[in-house]
C-alpha positions in Angstrom: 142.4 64.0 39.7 140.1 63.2 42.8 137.3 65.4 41.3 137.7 63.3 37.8 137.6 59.7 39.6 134.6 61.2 41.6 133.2 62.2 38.7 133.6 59.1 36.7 132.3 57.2 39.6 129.6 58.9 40.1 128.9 58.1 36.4 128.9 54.9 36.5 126.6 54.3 39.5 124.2 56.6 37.0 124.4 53.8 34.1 124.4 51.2 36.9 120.9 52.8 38.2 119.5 53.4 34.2 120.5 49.8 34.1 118.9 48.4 36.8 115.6 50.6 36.2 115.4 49.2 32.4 115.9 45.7 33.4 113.1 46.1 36.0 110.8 48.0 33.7 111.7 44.9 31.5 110.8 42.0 33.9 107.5 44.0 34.9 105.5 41.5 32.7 107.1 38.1 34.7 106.6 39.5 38.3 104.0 41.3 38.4 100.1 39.7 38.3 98.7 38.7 35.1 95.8 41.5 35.6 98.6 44.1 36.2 100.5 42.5 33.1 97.1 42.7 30.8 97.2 46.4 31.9 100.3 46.9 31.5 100.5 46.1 27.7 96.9 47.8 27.0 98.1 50.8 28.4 101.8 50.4 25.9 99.2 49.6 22.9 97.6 52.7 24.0 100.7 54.9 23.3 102.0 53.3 20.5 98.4 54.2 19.0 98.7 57.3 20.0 101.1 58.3 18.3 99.8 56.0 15.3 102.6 53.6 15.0 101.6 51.4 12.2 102.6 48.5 14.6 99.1 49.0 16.2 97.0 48.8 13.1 96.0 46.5 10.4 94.7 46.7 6.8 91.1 44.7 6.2 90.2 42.7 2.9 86.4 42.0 4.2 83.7 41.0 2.1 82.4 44.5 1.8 85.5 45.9 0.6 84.9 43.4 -3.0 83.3 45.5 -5.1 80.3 44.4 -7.2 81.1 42.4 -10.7 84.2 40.9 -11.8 86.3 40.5 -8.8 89.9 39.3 -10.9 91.5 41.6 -13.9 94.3 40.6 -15.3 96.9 43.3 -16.7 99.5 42.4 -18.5 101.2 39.3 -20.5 102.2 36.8 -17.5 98.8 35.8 -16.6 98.6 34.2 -20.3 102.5 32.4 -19.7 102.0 28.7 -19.8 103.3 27.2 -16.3 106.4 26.0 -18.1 107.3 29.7 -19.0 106.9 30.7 -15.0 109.8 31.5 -13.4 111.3 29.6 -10.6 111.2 32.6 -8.5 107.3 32.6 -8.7 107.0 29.0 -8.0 108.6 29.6 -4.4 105.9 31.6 -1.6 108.4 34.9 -0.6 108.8 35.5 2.8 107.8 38.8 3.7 105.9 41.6 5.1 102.5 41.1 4.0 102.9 38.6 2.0 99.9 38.4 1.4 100.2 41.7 -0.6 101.2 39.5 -3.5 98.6 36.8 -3.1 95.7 39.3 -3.3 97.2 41.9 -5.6 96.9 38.6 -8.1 93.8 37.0 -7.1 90.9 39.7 -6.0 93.1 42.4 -7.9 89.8 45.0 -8.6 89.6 45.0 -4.5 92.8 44.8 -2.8 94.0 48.7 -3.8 90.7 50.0 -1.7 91.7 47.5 1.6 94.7 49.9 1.6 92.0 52.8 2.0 90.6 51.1 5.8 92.4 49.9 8.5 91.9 48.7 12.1 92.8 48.8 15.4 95.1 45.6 16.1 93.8 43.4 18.6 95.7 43.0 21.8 95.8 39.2 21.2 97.7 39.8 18.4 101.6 40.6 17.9 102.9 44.0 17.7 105.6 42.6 16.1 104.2 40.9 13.5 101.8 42.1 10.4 98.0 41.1 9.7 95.1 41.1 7.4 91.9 41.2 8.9 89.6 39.2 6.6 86.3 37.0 6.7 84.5 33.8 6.0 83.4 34.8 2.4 86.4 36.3 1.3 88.4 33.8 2.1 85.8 31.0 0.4 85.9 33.4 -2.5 89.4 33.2 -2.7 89.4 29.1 -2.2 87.2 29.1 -4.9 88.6 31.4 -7.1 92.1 29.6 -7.0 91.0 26.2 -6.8 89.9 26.8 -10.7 93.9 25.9 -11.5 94.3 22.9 -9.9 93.0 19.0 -9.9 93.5 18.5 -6.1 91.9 20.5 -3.1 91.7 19.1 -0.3 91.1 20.5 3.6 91.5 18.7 7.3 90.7 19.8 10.9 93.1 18.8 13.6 91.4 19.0 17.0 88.5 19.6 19.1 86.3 22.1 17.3 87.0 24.7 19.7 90.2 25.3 19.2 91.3 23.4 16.7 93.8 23.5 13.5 92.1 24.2 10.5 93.9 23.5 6.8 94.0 23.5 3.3 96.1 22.9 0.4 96.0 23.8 -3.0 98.3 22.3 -5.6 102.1 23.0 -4.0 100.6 25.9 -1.9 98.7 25.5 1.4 96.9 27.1 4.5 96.6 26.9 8.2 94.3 28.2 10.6 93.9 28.1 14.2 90.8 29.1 16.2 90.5 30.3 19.6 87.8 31.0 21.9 87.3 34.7 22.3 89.3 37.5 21.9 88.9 41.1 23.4 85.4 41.3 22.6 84.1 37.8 23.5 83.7 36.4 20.6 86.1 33.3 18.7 88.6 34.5 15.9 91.0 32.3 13.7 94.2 33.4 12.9 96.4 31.9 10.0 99.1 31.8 6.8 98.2 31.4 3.1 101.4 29.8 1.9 101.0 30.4 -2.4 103.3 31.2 -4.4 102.2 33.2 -7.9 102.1 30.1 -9.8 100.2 28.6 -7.3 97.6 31.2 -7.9 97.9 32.1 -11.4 97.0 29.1 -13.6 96.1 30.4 -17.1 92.6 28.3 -16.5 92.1 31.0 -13.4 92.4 33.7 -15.8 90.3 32.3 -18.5 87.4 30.6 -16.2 87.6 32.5 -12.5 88.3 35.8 -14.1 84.8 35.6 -16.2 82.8 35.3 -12.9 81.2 38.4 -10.7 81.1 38.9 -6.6 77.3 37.6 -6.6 78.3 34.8 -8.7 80.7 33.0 -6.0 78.9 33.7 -3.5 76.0 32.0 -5.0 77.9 29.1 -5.4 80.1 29.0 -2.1 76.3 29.5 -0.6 75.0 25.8 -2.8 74.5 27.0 -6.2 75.9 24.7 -9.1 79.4 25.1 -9.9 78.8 26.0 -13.4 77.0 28.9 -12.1 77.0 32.4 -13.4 73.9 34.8 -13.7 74.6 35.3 -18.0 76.0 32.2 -19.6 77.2 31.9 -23.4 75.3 28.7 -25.5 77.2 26.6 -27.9 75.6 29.3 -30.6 77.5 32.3 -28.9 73.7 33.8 -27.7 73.5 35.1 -24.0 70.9 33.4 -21.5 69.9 34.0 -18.2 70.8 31.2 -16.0 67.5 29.2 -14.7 68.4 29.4 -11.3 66.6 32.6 -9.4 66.6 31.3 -5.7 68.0 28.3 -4.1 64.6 26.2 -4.5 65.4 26.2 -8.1 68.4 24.0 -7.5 66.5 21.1 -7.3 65.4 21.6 -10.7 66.0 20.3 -14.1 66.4 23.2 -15.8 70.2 24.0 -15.2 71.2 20.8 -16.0 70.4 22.2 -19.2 72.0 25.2 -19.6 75.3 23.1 -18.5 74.3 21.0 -21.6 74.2 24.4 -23.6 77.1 26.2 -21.8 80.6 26.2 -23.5 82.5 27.5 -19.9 83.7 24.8 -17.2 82.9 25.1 -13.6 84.5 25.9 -11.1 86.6 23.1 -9.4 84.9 23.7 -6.1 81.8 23.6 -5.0 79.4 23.4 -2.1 78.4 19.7 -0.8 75.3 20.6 1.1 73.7 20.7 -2.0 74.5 16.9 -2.8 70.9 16.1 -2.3 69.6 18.9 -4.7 71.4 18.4 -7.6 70.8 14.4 -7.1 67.0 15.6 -7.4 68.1 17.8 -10.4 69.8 14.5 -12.9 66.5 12.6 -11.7 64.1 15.4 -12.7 66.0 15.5 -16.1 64.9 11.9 -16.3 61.4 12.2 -15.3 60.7 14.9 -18.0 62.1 13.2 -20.6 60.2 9.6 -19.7 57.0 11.5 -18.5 56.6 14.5 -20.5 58.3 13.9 -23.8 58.3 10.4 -24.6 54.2 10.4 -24.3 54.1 12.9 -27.0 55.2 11.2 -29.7 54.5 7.4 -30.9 57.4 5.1 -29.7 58.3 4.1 -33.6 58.5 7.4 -34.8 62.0 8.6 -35.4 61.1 11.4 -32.0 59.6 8.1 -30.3 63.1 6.4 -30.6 65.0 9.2 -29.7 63.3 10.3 -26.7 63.9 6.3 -25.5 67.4 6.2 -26.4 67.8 9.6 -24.1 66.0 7.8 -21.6 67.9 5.0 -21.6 71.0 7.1 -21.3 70.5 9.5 -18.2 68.8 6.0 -16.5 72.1 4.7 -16.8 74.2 7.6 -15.5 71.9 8.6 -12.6 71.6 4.8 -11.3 75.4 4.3 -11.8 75.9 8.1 -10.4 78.8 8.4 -13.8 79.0 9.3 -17.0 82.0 7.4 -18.0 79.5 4.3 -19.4 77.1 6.1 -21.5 78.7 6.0 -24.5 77.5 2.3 -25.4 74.1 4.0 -25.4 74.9 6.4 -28.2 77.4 4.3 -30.4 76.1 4.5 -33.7 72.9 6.4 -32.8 71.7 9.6 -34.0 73.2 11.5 -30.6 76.7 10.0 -30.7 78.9 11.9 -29.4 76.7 14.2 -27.6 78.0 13.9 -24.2 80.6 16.0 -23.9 82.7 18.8 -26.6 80.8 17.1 -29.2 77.5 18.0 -27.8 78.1 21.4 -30.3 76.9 19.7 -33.3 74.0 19.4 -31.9 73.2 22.3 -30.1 75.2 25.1 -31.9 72.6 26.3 -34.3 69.6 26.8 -31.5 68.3 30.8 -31.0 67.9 32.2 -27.5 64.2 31.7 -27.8 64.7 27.8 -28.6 67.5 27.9 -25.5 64.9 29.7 -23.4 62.0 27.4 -24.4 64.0 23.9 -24.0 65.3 25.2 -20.7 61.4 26.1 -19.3 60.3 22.9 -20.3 62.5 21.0 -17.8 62.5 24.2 -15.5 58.8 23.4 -14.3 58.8 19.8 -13.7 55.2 19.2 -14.6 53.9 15.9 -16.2 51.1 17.4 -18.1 51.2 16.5 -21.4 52.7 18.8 -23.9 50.2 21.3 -25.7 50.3 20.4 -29.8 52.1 24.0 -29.9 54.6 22.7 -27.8 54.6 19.6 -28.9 55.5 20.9 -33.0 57.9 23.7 -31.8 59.9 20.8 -29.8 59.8 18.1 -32.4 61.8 20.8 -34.5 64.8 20.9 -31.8 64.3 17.5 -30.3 67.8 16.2 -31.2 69.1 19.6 -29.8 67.2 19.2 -26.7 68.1 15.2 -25.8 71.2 16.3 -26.7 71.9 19.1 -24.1 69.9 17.0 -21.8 72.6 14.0 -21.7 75.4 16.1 -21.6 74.0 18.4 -19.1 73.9 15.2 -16.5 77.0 13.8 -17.7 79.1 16.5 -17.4 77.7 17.0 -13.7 77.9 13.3 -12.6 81.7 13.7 -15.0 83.2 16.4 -12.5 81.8 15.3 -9.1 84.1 12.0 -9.7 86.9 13.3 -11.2 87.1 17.3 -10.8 85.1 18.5 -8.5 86.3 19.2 -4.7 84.4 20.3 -1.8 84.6 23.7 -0.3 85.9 23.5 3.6 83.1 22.5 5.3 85.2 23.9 8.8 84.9 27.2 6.8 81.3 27.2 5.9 80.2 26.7 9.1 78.5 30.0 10.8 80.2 29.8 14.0 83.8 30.3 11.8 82.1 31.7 8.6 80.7 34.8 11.3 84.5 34.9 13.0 87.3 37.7 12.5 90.2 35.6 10.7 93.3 37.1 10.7 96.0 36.9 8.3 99.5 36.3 9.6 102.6 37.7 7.8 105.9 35.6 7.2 108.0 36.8 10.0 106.5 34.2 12.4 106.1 30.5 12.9 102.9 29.4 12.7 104.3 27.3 15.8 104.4 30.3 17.8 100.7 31.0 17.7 100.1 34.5 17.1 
């Protein structure tokens, strides 16, 4: 009996000891010095990489994991469901590991199998406990952009000094939130955040029908100030291919894709790039100046092209000194181009060849106020209606959607100092409250 109360003694001054050596192991990180506590938890990341704990690594959805063309496929019959046929369950945003998973399965679908391909080392700013994306400026503008197509209301907000400030957006019933801090590991500022969307947040049938058309180099171009009825091939009114008249971003400022817009049967995207403002102002008054400058000269004013070319005039005047479209109709009641700004514009336009497309577009491409050549002068007078046509509804539809539709891109997020940073995605299994 002695040896077995020994015994069990003994025992329990063993568990005491364990005991006492876990908890001191366990309140190493409050006693000891922050440079022995930053040590301290390198040194555990170091062993839980070791033996590759997936704890200690993180999947990447960087712009150079997109592959080049269409960036969205859609796969089977719920991306065509109305929003009244969605389920309940996909309105809610489900909390999970990598929940994100869902969000980019959906939205850049051609890339997101290859991120599962590459990962990376988490840094030690970040939570073991917790799972991340790493991601970056242009992605994540590609994927604003890409989503915003579905909805009427973007909108984004800092909170904050710059330098470590709060960065948001929402998106219809979904939203985002960002925070920045000054340097990580390396030196250099990272943001680290939560895309709250739910599937119906993201899968509006115009994303599918508009957003889905649209390559890699086509957002980009437009996230970087290009129109947002951008895309390198567009479809006329007539169903014929053109090449967009936009080659570098000095074109912008030029008249001719205001045309194409008036030839175009797509919409734009619903977000697009403000620094531009100034370019495409140039662009609606370039329209102008051709047609008072360059057309009306070439033909008498009472000849039947004479009146026309005045009553276009008159019209994109109107819009670009009122900076709407909403008041131009006056000018076309019961004229010859009624009904030309806007869906009816196809009457007009719907019978022109590529060549004619091509040739009406050049015309207001070069911006020069030398006279027409009598060549040019015949082959126009053949299309003129066509041409005034597309020309009004090219800068009514633009001055149309930057009132009513159009939203700016984060202007936080275009910025290089966060547009160059490492951003993070956050899974579910935190509060955004807590950090990181």
């Amino acid at each position: 009996m002695d040896t077995n109360k020994s015994y069990l003694k003994s025992k329990e001054m063993v568990d005491y000891q364990m005991g006492a050596v876990m908890f001191a192991i366990c309140s190493l990180p409050f006693i000891i010095s922050p440079v022995a506590n930053s040590f301290l938890i390198r040194t555990l990341r170091a062993i839980l990489r070791f033996f590759k704990l997936n704890s200690t690594y993180c999947r990447t959805m960087c712009w150079k994991d997109l592959t080049s063309g269409h960036l969205h496929i859609y796969r089977n019959a719920y991306y065509v469901q109305s929003r009244t046929n969605i389920s309940s369950q996909s309105k809610a945003h489900m909390s999970s590991k990598e929940c994100y998973d869902s969000i980019f399965t959906n939205v850049l679908s051609r890339a997101w199998p290859r991120s599962k391909e590459r990962k990376v080392v988490k840094p030690p700013e970040l939570s073991l406990g917790n799972n991340y994306l790493l991601t970056d400026g242009d992605t994540l503008l590609t994927f604003i952009a890409l989503t915003a197509s579905g909805h009427r209301s973007f909108s984004s907000s800092i909170q904050g000094g710059f330098g470590e400030a709060t960065f948001t957006f929402r998106l219809g019933s979904g939203h985002a939130r960002f925070q920045r801090f000054n340097s990580n590991s390396l030196g250099e500022p990272f943001l680290v955040g939560h895309l709250n969307y739910s599937v119906s947040d993201l899968m509006e049938p115009i994303v599918v029908t508009q957003a889905a058309n649209l390559t890699k180099a086509d957002v980009l171009r437009i996230v970087n100030g290009y129109p947002p009825f951008y895309k390198e091939t567009f479809i006329t009114h007539s169903g014929v291919p053109v090449d967009y008249p936009i080659k570098d971003p000095r074109d912008i400022q030029r008249a001719g894709w205001l045309i194409a817009v008036g030839l175009d049967v797509r919409e734009p995207l619903n977000v697009y790039n403000e620094h531009s403002d100034k370019a495409y102002r140039e662009a609606c008054n370039r329209v102008l100046k051709t047609v008072t400058h360059v057309f009306q000269p070439s033909f008498s004013k009472d000849s039947d092209a004479g009146k026309l070319c005045q009553l276009a005039s008159s019209a994109i005047y109107w819009m670009n000194s009122n900076r709407s479209g909403s008041g131009v109709p006056k000018f076309l009641q019961d004229s010859p181009l009624v009904g030309c700004d806007g869906a009816g514009v196809a009457r007009y336009t719907r019978h022109l060849r590529r060549e004619e497309c091509r040739f009406a577009i050049n015309i207001f491409w070069k911006y020069s106020f030398v006279p027409l050549t009598d060549l040019e002068r015949d082959r126009l007078e053949k299309i003129l209606p066509a041409v005034l046509a597309a020309a009004i509804c090219g800068v009514y539809r633009w001055w149309q959607y930057k009132n009513n539709t159009g939203g700016h891109l984060p202007s936080w997020l275009l910025a290089d100092s966060i547009r160059l940073s490492p951003i993070w995605l956050r899974d579910c299994c935190e509060d955004m409250n807590n950090n990181m």
